[in-house]
LOVOKE-825663 format. One record per residue (C-alpha): residue number from 0; residue in one letter; chain; x, y, z. Coordinates in nm, 2 decimals. Layout:
REM residues N
+-----+-----+-------+--------+--------+--------+
:   n : res : chain :      X :      Y :      Z :
+-----+-----+-------+--------+--------+--------+
: NUM :   a :     A :      X :      Y :      Z :
...
+-----+-----+-------+--------+--------+--------+
***
This chain:
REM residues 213
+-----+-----+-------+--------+--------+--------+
:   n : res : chain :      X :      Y :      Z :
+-----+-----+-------+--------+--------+--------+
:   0 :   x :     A :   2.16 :   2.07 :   3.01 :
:   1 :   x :     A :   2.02 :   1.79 :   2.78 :
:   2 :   x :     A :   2.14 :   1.86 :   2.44 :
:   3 :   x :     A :   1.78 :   1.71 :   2.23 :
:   4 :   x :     A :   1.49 :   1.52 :   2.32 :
:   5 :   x :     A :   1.47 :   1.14 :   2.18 :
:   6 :   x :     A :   1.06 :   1.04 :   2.11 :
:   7 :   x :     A :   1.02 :   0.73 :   2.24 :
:   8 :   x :     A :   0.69 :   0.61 :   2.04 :
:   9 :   x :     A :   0.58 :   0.23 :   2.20 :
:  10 :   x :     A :   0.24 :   0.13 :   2.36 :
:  11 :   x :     A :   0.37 :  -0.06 :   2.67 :
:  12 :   x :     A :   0.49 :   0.12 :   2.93 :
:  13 :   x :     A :   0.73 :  -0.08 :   3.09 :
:  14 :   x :     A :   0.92 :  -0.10 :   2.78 :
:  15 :   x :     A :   0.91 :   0.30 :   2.73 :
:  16 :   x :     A :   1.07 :   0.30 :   3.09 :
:  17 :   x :     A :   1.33 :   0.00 :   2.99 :
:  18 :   x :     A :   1.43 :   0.27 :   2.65 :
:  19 :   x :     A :   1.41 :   0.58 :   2.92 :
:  20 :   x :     A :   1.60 :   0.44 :   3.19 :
:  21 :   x :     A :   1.88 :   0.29 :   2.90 :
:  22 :   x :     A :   1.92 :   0.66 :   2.73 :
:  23 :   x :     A :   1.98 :   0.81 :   3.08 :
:  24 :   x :     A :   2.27 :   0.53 :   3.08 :
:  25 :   x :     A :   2.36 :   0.78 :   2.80 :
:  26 :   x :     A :   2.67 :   0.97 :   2.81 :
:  27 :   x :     A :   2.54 :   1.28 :   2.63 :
:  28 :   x :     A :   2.18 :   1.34 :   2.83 :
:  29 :   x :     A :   1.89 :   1.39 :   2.63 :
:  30 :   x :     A :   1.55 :   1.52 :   2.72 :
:  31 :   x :     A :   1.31 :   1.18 :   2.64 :
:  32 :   x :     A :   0.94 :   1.26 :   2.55 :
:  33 :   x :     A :   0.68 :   0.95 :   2.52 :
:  34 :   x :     A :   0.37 :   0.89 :   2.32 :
:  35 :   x :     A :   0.18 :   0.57 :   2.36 :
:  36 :   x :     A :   0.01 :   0.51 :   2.04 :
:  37 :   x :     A :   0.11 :   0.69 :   1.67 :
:  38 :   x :     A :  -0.11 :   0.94 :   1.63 :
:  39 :   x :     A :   0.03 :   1.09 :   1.99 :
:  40 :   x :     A :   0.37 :   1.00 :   1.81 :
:  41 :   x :     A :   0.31 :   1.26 :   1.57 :
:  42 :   x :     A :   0.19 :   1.54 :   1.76 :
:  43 :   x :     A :   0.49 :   1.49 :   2.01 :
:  44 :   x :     A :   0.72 :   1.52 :   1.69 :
:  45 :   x :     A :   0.54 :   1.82 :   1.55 :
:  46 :   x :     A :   0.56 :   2.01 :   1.88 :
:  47 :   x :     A :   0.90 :   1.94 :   2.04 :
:  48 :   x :     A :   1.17 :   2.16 :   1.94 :
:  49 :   x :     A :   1.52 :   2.00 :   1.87 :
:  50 :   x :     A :   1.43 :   1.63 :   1.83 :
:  51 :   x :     A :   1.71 :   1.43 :   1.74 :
:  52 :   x :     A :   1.59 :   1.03 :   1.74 :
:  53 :   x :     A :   1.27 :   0.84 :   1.74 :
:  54 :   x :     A :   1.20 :   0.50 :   1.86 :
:  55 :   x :     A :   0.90 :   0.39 :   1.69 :
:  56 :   x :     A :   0.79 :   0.05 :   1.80 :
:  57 :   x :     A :   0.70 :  -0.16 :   1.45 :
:  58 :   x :     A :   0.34 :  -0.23 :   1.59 :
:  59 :   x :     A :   0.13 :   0.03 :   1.81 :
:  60 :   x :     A :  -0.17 :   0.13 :   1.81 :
:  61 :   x :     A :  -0.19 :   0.34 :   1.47 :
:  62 :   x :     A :   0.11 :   0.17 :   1.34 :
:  63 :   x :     A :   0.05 :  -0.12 :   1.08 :
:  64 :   x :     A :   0.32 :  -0.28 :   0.99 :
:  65 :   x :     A :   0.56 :  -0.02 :   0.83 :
:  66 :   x :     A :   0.34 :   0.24 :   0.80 :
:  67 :   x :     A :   0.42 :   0.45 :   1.08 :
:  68 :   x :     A :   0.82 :   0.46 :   0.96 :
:  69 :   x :     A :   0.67 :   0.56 :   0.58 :
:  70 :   x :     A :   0.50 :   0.84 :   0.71 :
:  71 :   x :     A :   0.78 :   0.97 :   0.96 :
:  72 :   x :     A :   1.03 :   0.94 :   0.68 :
:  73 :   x :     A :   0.81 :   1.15 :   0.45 :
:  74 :   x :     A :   0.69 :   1.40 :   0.71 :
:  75 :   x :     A :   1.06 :   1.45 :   0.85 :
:  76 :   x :     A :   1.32 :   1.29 :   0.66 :
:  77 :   x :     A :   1.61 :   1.41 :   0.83 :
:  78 :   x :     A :   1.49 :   1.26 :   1.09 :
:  79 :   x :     A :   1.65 :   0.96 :   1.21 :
:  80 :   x :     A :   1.40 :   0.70 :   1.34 :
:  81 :   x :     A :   1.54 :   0.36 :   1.47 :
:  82 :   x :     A :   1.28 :   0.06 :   1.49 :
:  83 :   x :     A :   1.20 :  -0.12 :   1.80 :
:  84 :   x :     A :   1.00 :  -0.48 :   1.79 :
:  85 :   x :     A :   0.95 :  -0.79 :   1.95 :
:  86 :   x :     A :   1.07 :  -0.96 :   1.56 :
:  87 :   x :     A :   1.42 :  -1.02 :   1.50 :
:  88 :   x :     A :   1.41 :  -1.19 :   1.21 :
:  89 :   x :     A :   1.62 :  -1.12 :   0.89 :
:  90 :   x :     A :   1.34 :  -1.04 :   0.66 :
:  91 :   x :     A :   1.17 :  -0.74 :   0.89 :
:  92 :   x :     A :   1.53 :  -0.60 :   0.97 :
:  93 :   x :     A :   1.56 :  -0.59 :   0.62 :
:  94 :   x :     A :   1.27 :  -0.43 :   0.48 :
:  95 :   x :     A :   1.27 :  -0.16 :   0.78 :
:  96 :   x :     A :   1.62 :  -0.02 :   0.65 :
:  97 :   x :     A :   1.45 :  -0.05 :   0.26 :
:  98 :   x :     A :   1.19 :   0.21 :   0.44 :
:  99 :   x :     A :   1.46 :   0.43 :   0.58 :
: 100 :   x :     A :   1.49 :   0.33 :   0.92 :
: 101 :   x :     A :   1.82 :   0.41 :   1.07 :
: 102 :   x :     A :   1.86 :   0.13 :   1.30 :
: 103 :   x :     A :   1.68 :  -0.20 :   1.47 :
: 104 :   x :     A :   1.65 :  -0.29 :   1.83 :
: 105 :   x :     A :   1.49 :  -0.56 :   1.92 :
: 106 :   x :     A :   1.27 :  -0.61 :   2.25 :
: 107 :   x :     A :   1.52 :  -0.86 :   2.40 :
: 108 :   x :     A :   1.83 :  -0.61 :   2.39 :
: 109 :   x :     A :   2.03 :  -0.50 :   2.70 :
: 110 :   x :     A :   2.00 :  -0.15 :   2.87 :
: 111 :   x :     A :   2.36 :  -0.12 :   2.77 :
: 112 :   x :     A :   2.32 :  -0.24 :   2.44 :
: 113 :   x :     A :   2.04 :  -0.02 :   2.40 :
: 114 :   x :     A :   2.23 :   0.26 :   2.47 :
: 115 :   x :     A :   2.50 :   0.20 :   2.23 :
: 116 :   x :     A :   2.27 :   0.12 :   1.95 :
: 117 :   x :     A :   2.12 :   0.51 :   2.00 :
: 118 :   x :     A :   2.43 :   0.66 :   2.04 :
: 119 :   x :     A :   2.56 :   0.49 :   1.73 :
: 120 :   x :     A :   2.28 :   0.61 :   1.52 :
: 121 :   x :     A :   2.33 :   0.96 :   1.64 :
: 122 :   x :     A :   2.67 :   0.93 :   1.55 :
: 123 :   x :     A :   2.54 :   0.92 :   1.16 :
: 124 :   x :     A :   2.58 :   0.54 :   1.16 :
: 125 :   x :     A :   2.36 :   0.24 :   1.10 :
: 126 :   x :     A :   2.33 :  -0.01 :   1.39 :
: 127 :   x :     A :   2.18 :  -0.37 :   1.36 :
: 128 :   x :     A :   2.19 :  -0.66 :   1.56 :
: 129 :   x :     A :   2.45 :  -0.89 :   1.56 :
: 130 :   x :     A :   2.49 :  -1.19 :   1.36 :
: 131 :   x :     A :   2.18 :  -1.06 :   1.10 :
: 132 :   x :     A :   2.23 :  -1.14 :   0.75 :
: 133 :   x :     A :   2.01 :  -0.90 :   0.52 :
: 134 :   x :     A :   2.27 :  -0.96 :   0.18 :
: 135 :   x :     A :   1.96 :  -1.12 :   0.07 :
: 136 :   x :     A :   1.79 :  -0.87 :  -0.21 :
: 137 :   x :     A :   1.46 :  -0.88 :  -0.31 :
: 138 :   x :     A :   1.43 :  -0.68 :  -0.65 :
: 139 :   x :     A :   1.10 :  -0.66 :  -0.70 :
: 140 :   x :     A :   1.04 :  -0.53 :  -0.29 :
: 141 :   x :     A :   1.33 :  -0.30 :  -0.36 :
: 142 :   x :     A :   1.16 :  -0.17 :  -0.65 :
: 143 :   x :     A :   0.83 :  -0.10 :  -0.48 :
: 144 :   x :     A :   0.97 :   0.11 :  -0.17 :
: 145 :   x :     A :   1.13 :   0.29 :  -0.46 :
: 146 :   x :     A :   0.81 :   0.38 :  -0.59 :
: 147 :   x :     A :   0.65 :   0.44 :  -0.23 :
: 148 :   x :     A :   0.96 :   0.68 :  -0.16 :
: 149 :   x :     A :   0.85 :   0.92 :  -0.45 :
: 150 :   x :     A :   0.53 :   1.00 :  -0.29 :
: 151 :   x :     A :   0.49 :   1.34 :  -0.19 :
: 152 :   x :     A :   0.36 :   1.33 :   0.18 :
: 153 :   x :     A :   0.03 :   1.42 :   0.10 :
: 154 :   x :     A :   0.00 :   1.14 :  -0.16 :
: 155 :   x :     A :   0.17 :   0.89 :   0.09 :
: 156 :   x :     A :  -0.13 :   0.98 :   0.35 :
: 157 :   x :     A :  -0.39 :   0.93 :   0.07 :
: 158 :   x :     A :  -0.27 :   0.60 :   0.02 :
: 159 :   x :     A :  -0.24 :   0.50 :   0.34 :
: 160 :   x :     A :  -0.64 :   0.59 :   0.36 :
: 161 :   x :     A :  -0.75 :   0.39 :   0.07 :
: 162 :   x :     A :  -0.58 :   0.11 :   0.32 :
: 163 :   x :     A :  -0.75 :   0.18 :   0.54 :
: 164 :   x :     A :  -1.08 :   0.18 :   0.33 :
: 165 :   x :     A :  -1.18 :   0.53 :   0.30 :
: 166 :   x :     A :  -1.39 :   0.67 :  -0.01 :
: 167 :   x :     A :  -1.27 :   1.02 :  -0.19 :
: 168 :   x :     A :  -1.55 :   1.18 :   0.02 :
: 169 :   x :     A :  -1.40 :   1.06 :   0.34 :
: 170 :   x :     A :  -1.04 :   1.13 :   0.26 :
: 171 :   x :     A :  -1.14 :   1.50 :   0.12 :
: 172 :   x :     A :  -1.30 :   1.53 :   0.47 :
: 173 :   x :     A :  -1.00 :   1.44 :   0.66 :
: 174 :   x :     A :  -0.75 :   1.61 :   0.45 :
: 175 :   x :     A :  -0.95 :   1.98 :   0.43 :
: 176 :   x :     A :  -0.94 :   1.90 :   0.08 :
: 177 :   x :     A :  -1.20 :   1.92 :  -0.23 :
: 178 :   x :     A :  -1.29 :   1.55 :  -0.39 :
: 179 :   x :     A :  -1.16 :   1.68 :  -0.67 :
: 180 :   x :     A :  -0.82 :   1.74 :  -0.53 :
: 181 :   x :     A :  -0.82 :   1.39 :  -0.37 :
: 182 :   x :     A :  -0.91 :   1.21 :  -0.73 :
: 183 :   x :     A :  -0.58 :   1.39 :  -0.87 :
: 184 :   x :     A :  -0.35 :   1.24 :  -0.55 :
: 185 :   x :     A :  -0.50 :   0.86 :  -0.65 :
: 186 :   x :     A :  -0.46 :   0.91 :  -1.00 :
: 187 :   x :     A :  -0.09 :   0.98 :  -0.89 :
: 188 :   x :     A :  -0.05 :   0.74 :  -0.64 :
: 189 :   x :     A :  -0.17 :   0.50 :  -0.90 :
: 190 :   x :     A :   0.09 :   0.60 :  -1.18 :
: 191 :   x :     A :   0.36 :   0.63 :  -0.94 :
: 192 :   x :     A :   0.28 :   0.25 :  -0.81 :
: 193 :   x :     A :   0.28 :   0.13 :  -1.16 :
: 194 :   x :     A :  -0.12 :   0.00 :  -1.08 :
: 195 :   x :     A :  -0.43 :   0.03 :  -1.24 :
: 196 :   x :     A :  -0.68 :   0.03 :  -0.99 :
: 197 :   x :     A :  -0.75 :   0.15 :  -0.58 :
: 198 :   x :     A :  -0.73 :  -0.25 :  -0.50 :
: 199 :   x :     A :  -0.49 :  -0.27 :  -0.66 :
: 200 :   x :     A :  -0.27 :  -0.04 :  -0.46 :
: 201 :   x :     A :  -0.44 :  -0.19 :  -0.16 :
: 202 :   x :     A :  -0.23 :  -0.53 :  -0.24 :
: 203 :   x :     A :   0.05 :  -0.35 :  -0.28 :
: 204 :   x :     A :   0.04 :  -0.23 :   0.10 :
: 205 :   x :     A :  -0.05 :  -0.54 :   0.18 :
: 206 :   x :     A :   0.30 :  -0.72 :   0.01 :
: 207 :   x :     A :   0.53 :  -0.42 :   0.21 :
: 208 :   x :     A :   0.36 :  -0.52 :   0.53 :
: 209 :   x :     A :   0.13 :  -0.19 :   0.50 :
: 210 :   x :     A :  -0.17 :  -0.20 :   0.61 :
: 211 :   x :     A :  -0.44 :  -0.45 :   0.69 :
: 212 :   x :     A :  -0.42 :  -0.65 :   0.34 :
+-----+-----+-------+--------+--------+--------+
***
């Protein structure tokens, strides 16, 4: 009997078979459970009992940039998510493990390599690729996730809305919320962000690779 279910969360479906056929490689089975774009992402990891791992490819449909890990990591964050992209450069490696990612796998990895990866990061432990250097620290980055990560959930899905361009009236709609109520989660998305002003918080998506910005 499978002992979990691992979300596999990518938009092409050859490489959501590549990821299925490398967990069955598994020695511990797990159940796997697909979604093709992030908002099917969520609704798998909202109704699937016992999920232990999601592999959320860093751009989908629904996804910008690190968006989709912010919101997991809010939502769930006991949840281990591991990234999967086609980018294997230092600088996004880096950044997804500032947003609480528990492991990066890029697109061009081995079935068997795969498979260790997960079963690594089940095992509590962090798993990169090989021969990455991310000693480099940016401060000021750093500093900003910090400030992201002290969102409540419901103020880290207002902001992601005034990303995506949405007026109080609209987010209120969306949320089941009064305008009211939505004015209070800017003004503290705003003080939390250290920022003055709704564009201004816009940029700041923008600079984490959040967003369309």
């Amino acid at each position: 009997m499978p002992s979990g279910t691992i979300i596999i969360a990518d938009d092409h479906p050859l490489f959501r078979d590549a990821l299925s056929q490398a967990i069955e490689g598994m020695t511990t089975k797990f159940s796997v459970a697909t979604a093709g774009d992030f908002d099917e992402a969520l609704e798998v990891i909202s109704s699937t009992s016992n999920v232990d791992l999601v592999l959320l490819d860093l751009n989908m449909p629904g996804n910008k940039g690190f968006s989709g890990l912010m919101r997991i990591r809010a939502d769930y964050p006991a949840l281990p998510v591991v990234i999967v992209s086609a980018l294997e450069d230092a600088e996004t490696i880096s950044r997804s493990l500032e947003f609480g990612a528990s492991g990066y796998i890029p697109k061009s990895t081995d079935a068997g390599t795969i498979a260790r990866a997960i079963e690594t990061v089940l095992d509590g432990e962090i798993w990169l690729p090989a021969d990455i250097d991310i000693n480099a620290e940016d401060t000021e980055f750093s500093d900003m996730v910090q400030r992201l990560q002290s969102l409540t959930p419901q103020q880290s899905r207002v902001l992601g809305m005034l990303g995506e361009g949405l007026l109080n009236k609209q987010i209120a709609y969306e949320l089941n919320v009064s305008e009211a109520t939505v004015k209070a989660h800017v003004s503290a998305v705003l003080t939390k962000l250290g920022v003055d002003s709704r564009t201004q918080a816009v940029i700041v998506l923008g600079k984490l690779g959040i967003g369309d910005t």
